[in-house]
C-alpha positions as CSV (number, residue, x, y, z in Angstrom):
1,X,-2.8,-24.7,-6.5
2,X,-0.3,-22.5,-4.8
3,X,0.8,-19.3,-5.6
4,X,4.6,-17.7,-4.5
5,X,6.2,-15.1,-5.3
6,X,9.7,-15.4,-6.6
7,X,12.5,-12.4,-6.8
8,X,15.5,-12.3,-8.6
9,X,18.0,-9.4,-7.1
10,X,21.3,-9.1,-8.1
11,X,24.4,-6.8,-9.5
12,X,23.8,-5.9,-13.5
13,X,25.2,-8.3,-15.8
14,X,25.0,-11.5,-13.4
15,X,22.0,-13.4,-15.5
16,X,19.0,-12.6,-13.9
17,X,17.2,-12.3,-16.9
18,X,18.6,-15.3,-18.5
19,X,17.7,-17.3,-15.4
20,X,14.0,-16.2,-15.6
21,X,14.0,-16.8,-19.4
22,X,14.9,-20.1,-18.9
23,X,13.0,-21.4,-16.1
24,X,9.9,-20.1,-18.0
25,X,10.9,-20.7,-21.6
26,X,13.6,-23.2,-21.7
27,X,15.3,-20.9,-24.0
28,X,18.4,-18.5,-24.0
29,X,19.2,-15.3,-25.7
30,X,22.9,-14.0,-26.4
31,X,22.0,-10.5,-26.4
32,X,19.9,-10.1,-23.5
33,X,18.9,-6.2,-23.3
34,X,19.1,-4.6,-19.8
35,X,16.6,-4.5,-17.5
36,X,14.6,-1.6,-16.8
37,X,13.1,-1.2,-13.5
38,X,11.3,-4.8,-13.2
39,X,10.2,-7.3,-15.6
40,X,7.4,-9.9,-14.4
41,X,6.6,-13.9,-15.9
42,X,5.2,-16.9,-14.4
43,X,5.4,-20.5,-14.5
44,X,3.5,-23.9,-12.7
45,X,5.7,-26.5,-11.4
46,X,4.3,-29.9,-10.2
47,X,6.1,-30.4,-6.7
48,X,4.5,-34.0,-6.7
49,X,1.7,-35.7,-4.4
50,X,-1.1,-33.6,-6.6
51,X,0.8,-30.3,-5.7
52,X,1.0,-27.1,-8.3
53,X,2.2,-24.4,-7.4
54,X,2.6,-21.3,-9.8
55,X,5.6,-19.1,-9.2
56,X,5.3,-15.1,-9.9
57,X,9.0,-14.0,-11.0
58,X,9.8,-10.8,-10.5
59,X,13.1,-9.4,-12.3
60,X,15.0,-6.8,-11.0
61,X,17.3,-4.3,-12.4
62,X,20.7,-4.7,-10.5
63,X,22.2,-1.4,-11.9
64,X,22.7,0.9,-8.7
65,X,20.0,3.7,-9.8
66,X,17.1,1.0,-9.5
67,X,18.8,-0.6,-5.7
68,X,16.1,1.7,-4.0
69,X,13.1,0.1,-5.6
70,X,14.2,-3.1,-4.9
71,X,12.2,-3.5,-1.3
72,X,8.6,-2.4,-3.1
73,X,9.6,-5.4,-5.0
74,X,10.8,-7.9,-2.4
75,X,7.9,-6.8,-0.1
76,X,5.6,-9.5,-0.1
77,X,8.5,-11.9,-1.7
78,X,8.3,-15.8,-0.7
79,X,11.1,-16.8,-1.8
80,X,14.5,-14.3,-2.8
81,X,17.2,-15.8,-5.7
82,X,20.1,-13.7,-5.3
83,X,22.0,-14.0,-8.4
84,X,26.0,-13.7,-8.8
85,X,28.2,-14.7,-11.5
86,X,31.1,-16.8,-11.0
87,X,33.0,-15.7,-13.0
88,X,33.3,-11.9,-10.8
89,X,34.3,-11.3,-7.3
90,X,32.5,-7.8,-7.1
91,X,29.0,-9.6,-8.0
92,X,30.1,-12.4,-5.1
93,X,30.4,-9.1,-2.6
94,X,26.8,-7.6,-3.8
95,X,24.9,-10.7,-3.7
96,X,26.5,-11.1,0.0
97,X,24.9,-7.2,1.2
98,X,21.6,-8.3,-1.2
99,X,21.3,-11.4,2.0
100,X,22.4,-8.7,4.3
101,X,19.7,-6.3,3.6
102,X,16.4,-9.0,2.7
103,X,17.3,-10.5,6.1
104,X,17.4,-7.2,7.6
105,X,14.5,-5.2,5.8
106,X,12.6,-8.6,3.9
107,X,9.9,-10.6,5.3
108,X,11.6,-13.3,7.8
109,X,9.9,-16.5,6.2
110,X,11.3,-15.2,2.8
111,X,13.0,-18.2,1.8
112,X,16.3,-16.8,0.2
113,X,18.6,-18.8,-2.3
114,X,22.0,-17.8,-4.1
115,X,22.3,-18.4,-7.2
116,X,26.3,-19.2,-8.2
117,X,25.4,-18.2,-11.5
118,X,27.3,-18.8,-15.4
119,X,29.1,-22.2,-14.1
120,X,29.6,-23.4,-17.2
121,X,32.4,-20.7,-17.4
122,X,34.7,-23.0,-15.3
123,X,37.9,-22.1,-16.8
124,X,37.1,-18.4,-16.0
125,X,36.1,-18.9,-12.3
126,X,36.8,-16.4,-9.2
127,X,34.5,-17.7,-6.5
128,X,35.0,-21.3,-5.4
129,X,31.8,-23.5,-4.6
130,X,32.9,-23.9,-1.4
131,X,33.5,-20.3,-0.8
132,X,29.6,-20.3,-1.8
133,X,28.9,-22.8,-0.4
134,X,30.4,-22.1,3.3
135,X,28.3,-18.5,2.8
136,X,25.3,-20.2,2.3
137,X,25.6,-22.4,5.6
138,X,26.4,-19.9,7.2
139,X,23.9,-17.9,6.7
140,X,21.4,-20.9,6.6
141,X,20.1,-20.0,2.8
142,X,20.1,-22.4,-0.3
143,X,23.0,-22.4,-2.6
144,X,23.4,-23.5,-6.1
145,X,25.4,-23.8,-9.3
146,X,23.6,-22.6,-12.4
147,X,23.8,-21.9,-15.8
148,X,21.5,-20.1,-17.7
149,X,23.3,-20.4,-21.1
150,X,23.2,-24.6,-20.8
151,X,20.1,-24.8,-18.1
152,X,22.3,-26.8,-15.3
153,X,19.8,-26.4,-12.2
154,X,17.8,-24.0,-13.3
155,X,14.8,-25.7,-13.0
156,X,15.6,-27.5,-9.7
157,X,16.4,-24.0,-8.2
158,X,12.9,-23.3,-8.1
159,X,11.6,-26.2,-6.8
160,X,14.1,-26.5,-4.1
161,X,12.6,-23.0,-3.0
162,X,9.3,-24.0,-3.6
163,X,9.9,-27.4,-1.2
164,X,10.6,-25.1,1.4
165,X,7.6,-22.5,1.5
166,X,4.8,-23.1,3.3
167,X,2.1,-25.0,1.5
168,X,-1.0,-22.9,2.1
169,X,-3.0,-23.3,-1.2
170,X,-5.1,-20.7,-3.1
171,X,-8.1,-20.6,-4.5
C-alpha cells in the first residue's frame, strides 16, 4: 500500500470541507462549521492492478489569519487540491496566488490540482471552464469541475492525483 498526502488550500467558504467530507464519507452537510486551523481524515482508494493507496487529507482554514500556517501544512504535501468556487471571482484570483506560492515555496513533485468547485450552481456561474481550464494548461496542473453538494468528480479528483504520484509503496 501507498501512502500520499493530500492538501486542500483555498479562500473561506469555497468547499474544502465539503470536498473532504465527501470523498471520505460520501455524505454532505448544509451547515458546515468553519474551519479552525487544520482538520485531518483519510481514505484507501484501489488505483487498480493490486494497487492501494491511502490518501492523508489535510484541511486547511482559508480565512486570511491561518494563510501563514499553510506551508507547515503543505510541506511534505504529494499532491495540493486548490479549491475555488465557481460561483466567485475573488476565490478564482486566490486559488491562482495558492499555485503561485506552492510552485514557488511547495515541494516541486507536489502534484497540484484545481478544484472548480460548487458546479452544480450553473445558473450562478462567474468563472467559465475554459477560463479554468486554459489556467490549468497553462500552468501544467489538473483541473476539474466538482460538486461537493451532489458528489460530481469528487472521487475521480483523487484518483486522477493519485495516477500521477510516484508509486513508491510503504510498508
Amino acid at each position: 500500500q501507498m501512502l500520499f498526502k493530500y492538501i486542500l488550500i483555498g479562500d473561506t467558504e469555497v468547499g474544502k470541507s465539503s470536498i473532504m467530507l465527501q470523498f471520505t464519507e460520501q455524505r454532505y452537510l448544509t451547515n458546515h462549521d468553519m474551519t479552525i486551523g487544520v482538520e485531518f481524515d483519510s481514505r484507501s482508494i484501489d488505483l487498480g492492478g493490486g494497487v492501494t493507496a491511502k490518501l492523508e487529507i489535510w484541511d486547511t482554514a482559508g480565512q486570511e489569519r491561518y494563510r501563514s500556517l499553510a506551508p507547515m501544512y503543505y510541506r511534505g504535501a504529494t499532491a495540493a487540491i486548490i479549491v475555488y468556487d465557481v460561483t466567485s471571482k475573488s476565490s478564482f484570483e486566490g486559488a491562482k496566488s495558492w499555485v503561485k506560492e506552492l510552485q514557488r515555496r511547495g515541494d516541486p513533485h507536489c502534484v497540484i490540482a484545481l478544484a472548480a468547485n460548487k458546479a452544480d450552481l450553473e445558473g450562478k456561474r462567474k468563472v467559465s471552464k475554459e477560463e479554468g481550464d486554459e489556467y490549468a494548461g497553462s500552468n501544467d496542473i489538473i483541473h476539474m469541475q466538482t460538486s461537493a453538494k451532489t458528489g460530481m468528480n469528487i472521487k475521480n479528483l483523487f484518483v486522477e492525483i493519485a495516477r500521477k504520484l510516484p508509486k513508491t509503496k510503504v510498508s
